[in-house]
LUMLUMDREN-2810 file (N, C-alpha, C; in Angstrom, 1 decimal):
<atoms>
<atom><aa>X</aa><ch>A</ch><at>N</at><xx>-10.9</xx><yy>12.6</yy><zz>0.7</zz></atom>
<atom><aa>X</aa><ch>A</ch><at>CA</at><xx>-10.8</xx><yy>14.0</yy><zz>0.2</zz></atom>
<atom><aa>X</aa><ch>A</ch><at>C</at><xx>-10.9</xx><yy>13.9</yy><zz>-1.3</zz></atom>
<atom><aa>X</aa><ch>A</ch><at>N</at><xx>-11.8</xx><yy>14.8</yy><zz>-1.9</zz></atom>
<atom><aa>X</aa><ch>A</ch><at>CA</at><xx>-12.2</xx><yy>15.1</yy><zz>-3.3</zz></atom>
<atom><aa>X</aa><ch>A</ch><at>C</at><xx>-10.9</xx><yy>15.4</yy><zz>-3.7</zz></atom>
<atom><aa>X</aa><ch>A</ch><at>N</at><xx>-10.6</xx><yy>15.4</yy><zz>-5.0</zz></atom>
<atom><aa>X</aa><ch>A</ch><at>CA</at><xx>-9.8</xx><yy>16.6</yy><zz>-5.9</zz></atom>
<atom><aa>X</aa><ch>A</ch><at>C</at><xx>-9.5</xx><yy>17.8</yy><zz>-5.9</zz></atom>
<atom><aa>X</aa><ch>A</ch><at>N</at><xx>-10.5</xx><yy>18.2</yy><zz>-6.2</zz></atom>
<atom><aa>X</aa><ch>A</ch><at>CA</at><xx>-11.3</xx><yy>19.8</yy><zz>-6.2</zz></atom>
<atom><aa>X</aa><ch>A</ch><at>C</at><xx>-11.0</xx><yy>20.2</yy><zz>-4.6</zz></atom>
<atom><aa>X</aa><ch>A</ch><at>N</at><xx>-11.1</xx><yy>19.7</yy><zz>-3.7</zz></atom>
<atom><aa>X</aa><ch>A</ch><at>CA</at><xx>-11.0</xx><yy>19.8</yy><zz>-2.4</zz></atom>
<atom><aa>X</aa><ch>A</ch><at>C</at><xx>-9.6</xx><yy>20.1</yy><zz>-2.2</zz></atom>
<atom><aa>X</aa><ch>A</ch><at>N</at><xx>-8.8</xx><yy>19.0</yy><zz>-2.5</zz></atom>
<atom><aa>X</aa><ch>A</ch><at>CA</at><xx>-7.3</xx><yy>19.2</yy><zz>-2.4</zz></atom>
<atom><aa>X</aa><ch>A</ch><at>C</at><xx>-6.3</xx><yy>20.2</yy><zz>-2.8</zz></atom>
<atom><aa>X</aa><ch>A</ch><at>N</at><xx>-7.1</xx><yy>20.5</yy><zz>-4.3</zz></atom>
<atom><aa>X</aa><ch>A</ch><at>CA</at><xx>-6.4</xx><yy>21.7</yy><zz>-4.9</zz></atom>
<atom><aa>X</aa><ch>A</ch><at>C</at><xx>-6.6</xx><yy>23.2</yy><zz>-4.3</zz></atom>
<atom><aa>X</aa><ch>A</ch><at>N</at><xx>-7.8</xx><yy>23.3</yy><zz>-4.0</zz></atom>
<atom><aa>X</aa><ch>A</ch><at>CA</at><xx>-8.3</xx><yy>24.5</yy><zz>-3.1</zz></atom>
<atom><aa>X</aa><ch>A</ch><at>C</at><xx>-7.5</xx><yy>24.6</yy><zz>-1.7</zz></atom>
<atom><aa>X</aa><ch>A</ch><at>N</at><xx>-7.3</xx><yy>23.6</yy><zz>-1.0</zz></atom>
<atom><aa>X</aa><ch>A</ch><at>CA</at><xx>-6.4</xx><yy>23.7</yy><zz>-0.2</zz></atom>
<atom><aa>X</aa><ch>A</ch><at>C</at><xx>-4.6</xx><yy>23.6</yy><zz>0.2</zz></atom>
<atom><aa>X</aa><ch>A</ch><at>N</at><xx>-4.5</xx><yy>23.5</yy><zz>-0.9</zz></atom>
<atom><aa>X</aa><ch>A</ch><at>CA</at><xx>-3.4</xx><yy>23.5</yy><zz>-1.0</zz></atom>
<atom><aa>X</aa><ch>A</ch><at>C</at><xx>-2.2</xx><yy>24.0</yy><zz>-2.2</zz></atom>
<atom><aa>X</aa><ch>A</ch><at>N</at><xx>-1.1</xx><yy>25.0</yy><zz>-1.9</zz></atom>
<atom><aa>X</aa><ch>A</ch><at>CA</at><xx>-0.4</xx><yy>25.7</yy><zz>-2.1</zz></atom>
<atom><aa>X</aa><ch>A</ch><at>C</at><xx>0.5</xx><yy>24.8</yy><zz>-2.8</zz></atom>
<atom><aa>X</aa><ch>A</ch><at>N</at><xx>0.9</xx><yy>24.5</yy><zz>-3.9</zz></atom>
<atom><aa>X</aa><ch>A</ch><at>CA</at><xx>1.9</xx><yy>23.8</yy><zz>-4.9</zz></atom>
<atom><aa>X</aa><ch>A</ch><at>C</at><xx>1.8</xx><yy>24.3</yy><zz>-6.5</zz></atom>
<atom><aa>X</aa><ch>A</ch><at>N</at><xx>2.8</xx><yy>24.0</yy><zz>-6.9</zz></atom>
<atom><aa>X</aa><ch>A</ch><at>CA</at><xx>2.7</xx><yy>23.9</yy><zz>-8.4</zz></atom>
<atom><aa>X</aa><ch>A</ch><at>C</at><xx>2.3</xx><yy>23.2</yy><zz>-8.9</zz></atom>
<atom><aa>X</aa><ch>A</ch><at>N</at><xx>1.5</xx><yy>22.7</yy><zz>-9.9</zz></atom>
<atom><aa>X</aa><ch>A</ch><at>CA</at><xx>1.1</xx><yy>22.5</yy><zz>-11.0</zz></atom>
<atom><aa>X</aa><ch>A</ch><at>C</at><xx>1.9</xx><yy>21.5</yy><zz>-12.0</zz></atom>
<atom><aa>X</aa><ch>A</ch><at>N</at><xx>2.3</xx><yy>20.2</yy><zz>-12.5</zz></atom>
<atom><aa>X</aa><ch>A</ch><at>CA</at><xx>3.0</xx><yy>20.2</yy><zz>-13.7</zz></atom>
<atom><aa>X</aa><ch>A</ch><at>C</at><xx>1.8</xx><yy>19.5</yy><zz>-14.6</zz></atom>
<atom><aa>X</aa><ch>A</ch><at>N</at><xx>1.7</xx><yy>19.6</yy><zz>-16.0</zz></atom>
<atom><aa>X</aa><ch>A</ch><at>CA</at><xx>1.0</xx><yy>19.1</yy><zz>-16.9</zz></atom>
<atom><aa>X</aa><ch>A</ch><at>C</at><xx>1.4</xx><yy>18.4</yy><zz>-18.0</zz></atom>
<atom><aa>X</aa><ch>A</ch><at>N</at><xx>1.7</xx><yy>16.8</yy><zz>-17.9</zz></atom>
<atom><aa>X</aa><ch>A</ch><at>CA</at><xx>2.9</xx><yy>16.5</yy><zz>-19.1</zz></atom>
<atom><aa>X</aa><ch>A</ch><at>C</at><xx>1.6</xx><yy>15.9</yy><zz>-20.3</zz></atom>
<atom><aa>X</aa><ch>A</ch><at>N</at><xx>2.3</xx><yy>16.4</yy><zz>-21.7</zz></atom>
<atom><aa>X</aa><ch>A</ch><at>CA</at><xx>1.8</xx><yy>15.6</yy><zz>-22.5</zz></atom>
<atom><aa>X</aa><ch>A</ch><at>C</at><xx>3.0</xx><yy>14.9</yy><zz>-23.2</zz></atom>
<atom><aa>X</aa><ch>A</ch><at>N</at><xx>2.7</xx><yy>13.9</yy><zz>-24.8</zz></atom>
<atom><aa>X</aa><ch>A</ch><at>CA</at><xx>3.6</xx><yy>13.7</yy><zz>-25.7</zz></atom>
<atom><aa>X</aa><ch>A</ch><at>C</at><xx>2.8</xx><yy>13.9</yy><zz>-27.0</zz></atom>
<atom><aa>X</aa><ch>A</ch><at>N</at><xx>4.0</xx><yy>14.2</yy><zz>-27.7</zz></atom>
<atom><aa>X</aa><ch>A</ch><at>CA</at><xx>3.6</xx><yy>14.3</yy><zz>-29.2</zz></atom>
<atom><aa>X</aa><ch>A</ch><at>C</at><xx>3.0</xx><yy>13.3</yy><zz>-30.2</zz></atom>
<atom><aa>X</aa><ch>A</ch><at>N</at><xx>2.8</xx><yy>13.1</yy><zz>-31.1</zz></atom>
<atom><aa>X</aa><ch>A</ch><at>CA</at><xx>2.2</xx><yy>11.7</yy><zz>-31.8</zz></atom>
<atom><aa>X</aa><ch>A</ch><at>C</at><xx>3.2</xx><yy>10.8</yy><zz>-32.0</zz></atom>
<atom><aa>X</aa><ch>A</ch><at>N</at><xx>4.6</xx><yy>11.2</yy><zz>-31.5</zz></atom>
<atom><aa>X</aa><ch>A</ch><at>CA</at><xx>5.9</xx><yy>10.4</yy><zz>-32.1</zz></atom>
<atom><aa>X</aa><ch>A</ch><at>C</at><xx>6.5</xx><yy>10.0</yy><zz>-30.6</zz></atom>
<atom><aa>X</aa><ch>A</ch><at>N</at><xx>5.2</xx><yy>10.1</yy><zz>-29.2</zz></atom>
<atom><aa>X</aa><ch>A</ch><at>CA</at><xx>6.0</xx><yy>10.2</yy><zz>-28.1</zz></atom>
<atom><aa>X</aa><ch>A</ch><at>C</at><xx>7.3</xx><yy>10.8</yy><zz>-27.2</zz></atom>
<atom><aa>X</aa><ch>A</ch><at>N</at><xx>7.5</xx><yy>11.9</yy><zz>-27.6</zz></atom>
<atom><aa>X</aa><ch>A</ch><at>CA</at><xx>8.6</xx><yy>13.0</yy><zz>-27.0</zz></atom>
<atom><aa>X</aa><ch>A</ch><at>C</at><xx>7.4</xx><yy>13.5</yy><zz>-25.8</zz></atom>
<atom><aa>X</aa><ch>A</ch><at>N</at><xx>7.9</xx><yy>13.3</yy><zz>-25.1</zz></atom>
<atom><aa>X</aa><ch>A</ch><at>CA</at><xx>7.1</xx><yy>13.6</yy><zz>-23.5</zz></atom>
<atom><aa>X</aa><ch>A</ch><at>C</at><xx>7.9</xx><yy>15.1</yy><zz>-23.5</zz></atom>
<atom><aa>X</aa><ch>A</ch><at>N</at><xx>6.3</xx><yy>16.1</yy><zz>-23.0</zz></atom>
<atom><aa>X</aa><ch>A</ch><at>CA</at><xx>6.9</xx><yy>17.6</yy><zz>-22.9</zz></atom>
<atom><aa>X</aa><ch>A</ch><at>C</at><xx>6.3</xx><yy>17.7</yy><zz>-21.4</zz></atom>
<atom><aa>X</aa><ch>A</ch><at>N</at><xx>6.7</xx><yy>18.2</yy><zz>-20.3</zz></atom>
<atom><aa>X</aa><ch>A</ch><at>CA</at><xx>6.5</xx><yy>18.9</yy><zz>-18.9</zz></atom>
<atom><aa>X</aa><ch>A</ch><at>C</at><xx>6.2</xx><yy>20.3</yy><zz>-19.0</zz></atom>
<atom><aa>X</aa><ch>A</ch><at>N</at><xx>5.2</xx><yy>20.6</yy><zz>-18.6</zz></atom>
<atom><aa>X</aa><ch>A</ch><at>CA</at><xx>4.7</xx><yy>22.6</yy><zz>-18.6</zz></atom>
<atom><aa>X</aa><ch>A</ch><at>C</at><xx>4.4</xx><yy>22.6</yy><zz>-16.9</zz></atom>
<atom><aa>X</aa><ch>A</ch><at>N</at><xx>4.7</xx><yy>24.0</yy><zz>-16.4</zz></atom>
<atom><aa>X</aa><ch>A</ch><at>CA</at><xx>4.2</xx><yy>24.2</yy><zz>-15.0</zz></atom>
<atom><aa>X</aa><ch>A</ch><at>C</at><xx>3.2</xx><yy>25.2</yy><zz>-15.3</zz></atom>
<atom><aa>X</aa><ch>A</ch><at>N</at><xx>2.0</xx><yy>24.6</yy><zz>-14.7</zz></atom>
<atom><aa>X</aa><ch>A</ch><at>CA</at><xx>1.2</xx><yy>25.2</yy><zz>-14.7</zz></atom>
<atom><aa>X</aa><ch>A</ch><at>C</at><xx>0.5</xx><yy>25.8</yy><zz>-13.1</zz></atom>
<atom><aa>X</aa><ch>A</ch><at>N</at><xx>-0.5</xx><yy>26.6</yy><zz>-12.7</zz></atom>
<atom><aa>X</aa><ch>A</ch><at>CA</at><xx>-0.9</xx><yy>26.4</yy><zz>-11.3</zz></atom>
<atom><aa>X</aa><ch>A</ch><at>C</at><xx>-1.9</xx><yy>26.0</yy><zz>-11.1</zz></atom>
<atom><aa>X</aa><ch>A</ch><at>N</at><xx>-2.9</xx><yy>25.7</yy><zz>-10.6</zz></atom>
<atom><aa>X</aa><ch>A</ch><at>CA</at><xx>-4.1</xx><yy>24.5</yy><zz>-9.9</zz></atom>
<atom><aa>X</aa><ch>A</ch><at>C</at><xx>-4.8</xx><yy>24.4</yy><zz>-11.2</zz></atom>
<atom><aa>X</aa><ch>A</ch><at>N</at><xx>-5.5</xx><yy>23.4</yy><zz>-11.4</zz></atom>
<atom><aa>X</aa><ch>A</ch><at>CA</at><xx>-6.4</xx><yy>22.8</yy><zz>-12.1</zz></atom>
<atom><aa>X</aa><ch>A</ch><at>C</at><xx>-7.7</xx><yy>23.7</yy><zz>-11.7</zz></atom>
<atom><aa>X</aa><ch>A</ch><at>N</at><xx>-8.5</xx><yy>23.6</yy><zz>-12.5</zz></atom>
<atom><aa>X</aa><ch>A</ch><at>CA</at><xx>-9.9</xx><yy>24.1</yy><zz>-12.5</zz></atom>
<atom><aa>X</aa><ch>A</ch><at>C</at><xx>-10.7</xx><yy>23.0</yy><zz>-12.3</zz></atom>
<atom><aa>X</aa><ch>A</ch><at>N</at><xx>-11.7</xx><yy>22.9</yy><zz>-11.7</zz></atom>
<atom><aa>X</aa><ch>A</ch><at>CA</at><xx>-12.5</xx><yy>22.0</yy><zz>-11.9</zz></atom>
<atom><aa>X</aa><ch>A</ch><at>C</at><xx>-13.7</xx><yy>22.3</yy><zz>-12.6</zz></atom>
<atom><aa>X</aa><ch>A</ch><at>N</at><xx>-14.2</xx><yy>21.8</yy><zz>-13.8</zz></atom>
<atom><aa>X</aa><ch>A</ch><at>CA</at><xx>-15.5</xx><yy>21.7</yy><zz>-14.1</zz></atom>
<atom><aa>X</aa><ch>A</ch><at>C</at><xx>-17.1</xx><yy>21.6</yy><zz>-13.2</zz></atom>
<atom><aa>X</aa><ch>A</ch><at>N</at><xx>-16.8</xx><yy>19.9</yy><zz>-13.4</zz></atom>
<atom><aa>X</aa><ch>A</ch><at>CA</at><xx>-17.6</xx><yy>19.9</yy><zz>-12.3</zz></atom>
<atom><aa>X</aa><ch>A</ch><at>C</at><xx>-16.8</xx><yy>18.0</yy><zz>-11.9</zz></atom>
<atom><aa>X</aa><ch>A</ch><at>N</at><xx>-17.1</xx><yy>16.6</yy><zz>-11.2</zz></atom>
<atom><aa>X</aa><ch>A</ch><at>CA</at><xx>-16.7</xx><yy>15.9</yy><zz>-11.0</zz></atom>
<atom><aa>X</aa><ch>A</ch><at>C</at><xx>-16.0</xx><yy>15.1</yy><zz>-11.4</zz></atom>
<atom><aa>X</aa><ch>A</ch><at>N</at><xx>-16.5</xx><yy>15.4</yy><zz>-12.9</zz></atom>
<atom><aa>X</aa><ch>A</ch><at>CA</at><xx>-15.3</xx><yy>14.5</yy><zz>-14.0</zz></atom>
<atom><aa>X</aa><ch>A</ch><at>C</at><xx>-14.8</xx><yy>15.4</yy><zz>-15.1</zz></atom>
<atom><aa>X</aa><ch>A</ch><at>N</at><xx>-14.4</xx><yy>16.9</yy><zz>-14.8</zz></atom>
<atom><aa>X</aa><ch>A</ch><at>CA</at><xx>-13.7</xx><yy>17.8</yy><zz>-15.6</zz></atom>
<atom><aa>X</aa><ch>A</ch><at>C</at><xx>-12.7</xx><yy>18.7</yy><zz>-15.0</zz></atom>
<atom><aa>X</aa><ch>A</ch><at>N</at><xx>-11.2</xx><yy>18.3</yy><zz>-15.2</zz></atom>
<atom><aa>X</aa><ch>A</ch><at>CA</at><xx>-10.7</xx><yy>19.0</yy><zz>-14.8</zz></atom>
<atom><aa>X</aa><ch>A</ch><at>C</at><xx>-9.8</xx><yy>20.0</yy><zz>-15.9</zz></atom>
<atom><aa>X</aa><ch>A</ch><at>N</at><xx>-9.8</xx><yy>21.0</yy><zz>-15.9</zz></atom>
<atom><aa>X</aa><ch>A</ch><at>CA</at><xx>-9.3</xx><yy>22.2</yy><zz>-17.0</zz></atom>
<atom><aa>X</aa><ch>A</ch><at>C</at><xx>-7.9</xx><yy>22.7</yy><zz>-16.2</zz></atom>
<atom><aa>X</aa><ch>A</ch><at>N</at><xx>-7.0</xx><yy>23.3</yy><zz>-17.4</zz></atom>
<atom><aa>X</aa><ch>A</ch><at>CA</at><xx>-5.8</xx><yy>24.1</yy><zz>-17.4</zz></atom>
<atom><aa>X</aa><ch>A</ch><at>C</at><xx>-5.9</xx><yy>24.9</yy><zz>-18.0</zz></atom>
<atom><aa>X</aa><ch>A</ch><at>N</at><xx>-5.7</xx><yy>26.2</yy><zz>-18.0</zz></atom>
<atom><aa>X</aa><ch>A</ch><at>CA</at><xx>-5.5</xx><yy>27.8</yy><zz>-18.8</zz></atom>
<atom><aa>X</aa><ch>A</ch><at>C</at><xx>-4.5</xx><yy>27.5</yy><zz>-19.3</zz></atom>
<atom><aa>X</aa><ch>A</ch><at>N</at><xx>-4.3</xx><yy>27.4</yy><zz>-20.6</zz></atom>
<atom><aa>X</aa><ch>A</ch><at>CA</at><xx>-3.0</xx><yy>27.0</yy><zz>-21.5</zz></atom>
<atom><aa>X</aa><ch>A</ch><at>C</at><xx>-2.4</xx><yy>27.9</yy><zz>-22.7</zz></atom>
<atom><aa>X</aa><ch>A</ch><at>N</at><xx>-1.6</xx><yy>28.8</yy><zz>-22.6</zz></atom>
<atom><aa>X</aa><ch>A</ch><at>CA</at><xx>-1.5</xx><yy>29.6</yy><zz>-24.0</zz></atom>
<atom><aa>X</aa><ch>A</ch><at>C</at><xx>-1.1</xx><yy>28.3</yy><zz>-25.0</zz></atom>
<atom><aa>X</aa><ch>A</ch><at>N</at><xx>-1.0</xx><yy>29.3</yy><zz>-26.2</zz></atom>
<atom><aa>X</aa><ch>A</ch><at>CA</at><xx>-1.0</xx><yy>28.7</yy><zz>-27.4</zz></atom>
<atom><aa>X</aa><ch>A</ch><at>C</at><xx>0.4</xx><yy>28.0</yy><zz>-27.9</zz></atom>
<atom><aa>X</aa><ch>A</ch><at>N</at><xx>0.9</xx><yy>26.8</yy><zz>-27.0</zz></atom>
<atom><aa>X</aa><ch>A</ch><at>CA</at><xx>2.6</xx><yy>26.4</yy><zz>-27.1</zz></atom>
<atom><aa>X</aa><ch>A</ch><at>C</at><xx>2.5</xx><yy>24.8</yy><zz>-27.5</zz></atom>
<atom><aa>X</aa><ch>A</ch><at>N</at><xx>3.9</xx><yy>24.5</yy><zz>-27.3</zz></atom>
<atom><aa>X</aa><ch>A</ch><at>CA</at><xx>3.8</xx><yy>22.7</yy><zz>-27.5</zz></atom>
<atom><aa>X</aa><ch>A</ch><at>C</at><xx>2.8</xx><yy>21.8</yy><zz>-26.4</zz></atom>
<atom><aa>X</aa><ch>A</ch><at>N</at><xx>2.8</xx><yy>22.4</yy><zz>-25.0</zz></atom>
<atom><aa>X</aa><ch>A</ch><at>CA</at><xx>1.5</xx><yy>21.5</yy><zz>-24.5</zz></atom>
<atom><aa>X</aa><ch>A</ch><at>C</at><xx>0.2</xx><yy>21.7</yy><zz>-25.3</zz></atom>
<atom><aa>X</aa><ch>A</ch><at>N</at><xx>-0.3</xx><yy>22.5</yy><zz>-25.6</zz></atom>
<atom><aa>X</aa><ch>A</ch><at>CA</at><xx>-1.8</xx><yy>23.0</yy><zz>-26.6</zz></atom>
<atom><aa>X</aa><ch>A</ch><at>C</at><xx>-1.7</xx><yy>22.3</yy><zz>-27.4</zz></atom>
<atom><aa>X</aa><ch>A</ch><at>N</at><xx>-0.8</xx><yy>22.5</yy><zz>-28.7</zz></atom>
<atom><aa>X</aa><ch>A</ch><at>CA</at><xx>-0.2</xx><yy>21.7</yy><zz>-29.8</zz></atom>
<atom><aa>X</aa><ch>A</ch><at>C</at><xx>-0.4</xx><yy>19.5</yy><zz>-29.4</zz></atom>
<atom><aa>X</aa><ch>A</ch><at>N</at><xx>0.3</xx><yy>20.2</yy><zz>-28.6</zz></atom>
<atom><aa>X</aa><ch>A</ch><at>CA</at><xx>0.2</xx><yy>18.0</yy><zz>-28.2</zz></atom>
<atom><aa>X</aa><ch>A</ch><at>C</at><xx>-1.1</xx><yy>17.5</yy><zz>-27.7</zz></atom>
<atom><aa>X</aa><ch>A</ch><at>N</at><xx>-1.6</xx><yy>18.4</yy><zz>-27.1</zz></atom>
<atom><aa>X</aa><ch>A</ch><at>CA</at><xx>-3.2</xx><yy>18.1</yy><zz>-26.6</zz></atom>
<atom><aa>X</aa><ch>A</ch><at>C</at><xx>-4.4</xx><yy>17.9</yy><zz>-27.4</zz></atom>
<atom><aa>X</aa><ch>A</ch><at>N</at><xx>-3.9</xx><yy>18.8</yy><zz>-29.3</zz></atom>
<atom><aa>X</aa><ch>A</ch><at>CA</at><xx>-4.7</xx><yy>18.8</yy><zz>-29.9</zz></atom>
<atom><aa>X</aa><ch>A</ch><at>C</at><xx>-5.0</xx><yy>18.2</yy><zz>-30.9</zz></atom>
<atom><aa>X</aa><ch>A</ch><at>N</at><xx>-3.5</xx><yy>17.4</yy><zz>-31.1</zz></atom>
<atom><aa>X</aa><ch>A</ch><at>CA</at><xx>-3.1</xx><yy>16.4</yy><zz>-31.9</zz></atom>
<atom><aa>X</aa><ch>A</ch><at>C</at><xx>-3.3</xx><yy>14.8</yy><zz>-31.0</zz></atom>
<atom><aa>X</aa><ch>A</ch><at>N</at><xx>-3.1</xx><yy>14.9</yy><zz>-30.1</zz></atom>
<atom><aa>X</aa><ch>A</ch><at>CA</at><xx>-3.7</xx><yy>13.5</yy><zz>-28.7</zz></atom>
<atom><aa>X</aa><ch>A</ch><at>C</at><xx>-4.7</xx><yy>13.9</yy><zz>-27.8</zz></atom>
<atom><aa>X</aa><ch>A</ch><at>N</at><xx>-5.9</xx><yy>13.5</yy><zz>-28.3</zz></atom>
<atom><aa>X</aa><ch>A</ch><at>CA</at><xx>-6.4</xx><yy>14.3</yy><zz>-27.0</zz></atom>
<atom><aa>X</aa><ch>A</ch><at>C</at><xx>-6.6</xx><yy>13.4</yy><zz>-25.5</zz></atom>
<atom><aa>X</aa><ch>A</ch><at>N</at><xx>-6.9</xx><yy>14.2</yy><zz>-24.5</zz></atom>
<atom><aa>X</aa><ch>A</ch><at>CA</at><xx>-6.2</xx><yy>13.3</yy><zz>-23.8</zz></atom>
<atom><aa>X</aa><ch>A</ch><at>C</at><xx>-7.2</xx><yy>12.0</yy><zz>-23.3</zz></atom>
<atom><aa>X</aa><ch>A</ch><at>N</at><xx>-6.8</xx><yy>11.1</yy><zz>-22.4</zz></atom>
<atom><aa>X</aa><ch>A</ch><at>CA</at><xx>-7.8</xx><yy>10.0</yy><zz>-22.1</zz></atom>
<atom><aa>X</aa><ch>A</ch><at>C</at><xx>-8.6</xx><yy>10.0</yy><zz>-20.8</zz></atom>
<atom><aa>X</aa><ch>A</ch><at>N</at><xx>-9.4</xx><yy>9.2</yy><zz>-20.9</zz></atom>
<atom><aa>X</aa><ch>A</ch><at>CA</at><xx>-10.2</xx><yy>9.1</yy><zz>-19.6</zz></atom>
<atom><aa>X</aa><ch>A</ch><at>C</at><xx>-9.3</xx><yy>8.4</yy><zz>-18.6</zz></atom>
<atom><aa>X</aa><ch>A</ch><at>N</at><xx>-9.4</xx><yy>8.4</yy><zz>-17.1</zz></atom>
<atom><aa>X</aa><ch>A</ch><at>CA</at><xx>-8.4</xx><yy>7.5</yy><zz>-16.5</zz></atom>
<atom><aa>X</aa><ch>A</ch><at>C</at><xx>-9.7</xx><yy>6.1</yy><zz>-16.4</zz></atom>
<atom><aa>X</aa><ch>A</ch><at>N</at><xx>-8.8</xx><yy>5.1</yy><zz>-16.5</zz></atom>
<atom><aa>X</aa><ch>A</ch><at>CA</at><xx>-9.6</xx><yy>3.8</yy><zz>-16.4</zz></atom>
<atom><aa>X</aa><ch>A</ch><at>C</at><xx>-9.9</xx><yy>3.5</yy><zz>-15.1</zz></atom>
<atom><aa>X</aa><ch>A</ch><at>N</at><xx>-10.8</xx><yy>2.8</yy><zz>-15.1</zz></atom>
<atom><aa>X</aa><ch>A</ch><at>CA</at><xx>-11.4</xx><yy>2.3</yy><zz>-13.7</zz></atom>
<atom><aa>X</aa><ch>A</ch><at>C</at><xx>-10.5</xx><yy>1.4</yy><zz>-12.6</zz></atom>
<atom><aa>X</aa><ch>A</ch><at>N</at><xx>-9.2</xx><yy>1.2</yy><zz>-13.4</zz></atom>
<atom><aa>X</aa><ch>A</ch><at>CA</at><xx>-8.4</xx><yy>0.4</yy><zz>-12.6</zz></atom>
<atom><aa>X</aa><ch>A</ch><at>C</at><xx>-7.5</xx><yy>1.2</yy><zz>-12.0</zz></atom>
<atom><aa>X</aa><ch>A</ch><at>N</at><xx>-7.5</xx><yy>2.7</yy><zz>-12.6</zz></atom>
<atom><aa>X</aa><ch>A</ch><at>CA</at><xx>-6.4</xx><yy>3.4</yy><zz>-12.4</zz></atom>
<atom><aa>X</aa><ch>A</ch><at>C</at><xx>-7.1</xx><yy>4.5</yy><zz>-11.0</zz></atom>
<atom><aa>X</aa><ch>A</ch><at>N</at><xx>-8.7</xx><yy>4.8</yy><zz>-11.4</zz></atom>
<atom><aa>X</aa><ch>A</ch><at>CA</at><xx>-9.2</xx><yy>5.4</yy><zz>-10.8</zz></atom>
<atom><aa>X</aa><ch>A</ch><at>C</at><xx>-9.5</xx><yy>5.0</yy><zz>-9.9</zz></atom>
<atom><aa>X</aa><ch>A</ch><at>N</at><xx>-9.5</xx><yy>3.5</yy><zz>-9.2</zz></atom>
<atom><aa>X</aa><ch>A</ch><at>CA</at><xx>-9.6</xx><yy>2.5</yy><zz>-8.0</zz></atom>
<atom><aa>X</aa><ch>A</ch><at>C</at><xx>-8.4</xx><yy>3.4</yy><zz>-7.3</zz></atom>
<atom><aa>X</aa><ch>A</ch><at>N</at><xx>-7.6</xx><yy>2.8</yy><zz>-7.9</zz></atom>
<atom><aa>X</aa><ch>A</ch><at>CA</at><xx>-5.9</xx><yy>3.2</yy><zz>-7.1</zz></atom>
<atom><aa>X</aa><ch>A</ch><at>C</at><xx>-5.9</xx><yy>4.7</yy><zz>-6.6</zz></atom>
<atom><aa>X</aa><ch>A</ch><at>N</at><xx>-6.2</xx><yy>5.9</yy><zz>-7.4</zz></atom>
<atom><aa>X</aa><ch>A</ch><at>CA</at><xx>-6.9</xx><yy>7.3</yy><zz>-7.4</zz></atom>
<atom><aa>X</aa><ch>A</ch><at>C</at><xx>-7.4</xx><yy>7.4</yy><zz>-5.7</zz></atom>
<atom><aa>X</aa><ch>A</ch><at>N</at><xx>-8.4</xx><yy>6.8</yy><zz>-6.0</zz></atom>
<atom><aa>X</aa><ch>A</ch><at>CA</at><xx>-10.0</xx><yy>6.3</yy><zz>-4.7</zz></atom>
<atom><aa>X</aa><ch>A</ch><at>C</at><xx>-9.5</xx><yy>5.8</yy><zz>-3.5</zz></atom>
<atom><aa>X</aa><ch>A</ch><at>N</at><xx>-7.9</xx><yy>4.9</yy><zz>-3.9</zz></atom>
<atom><aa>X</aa><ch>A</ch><at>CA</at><xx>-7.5</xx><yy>4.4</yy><zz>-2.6</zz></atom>
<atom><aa>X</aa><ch>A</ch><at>C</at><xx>-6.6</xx><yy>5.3</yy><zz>-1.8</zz></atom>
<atom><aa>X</aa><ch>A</ch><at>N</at><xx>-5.9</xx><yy>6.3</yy><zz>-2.9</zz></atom>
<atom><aa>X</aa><ch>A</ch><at>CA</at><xx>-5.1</xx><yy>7.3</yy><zz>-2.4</zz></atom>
<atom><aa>X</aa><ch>A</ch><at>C</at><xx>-5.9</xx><yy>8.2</yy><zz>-1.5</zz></atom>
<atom><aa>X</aa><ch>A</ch><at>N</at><xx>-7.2</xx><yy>8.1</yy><zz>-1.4</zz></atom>
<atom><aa>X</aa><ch>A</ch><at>CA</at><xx>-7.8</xx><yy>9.0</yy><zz>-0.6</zz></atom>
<atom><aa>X</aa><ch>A</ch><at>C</at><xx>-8.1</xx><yy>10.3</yy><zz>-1.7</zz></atom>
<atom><aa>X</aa><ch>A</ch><at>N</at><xx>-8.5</xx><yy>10.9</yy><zz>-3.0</zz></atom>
<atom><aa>X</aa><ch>A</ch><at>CA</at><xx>-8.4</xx><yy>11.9</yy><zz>-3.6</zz></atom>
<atom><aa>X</aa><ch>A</ch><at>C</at><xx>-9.7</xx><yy>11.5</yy><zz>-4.1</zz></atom>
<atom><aa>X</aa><ch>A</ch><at>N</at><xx>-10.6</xx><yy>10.5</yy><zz>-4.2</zz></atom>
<atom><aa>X</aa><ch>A</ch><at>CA</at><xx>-12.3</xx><yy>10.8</yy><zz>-4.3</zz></atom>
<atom><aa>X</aa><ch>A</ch><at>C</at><xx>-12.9</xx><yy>9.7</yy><zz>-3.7</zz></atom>
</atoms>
């Protein structure tokens, strides 16, 4: 099962953690991701400390070791 697949089907919340450049981990609830298209996923985010931390780190690609593990979970 895709991503995009999983979120459409399914009823949960959302969490979206960043950190700051000094590493203070912040948690936001958000509700489903947007998908772009296969390698874009989006949050509707007002203007707070998640925005703020995202714009100061932006965020990373997942690596191909991480995205294996991803692939094995069954989510692409």
């Amino acid at each position: 099962m895709k991503l995009d697949e999983y979120f459409e089907n399914t009823s949960s919340v959302g969490v979206l953690s960043t950190a700051d450049d000094q590493g203070k981990v912040n948690a936001a609830i958000y509700g489903r991701p947007h998908f772009m298209d296969e390698n874009t996923v989006a949050f509707i985010a007002s203007d707070r400390l998640t925005h703020a931390n995202l714009k100061k780190i932006p965020p990373r690609y997942i690596s191909s070791k991480k995205k294996a593990l991803i692939k094995d979970a069954g989510f692409i």
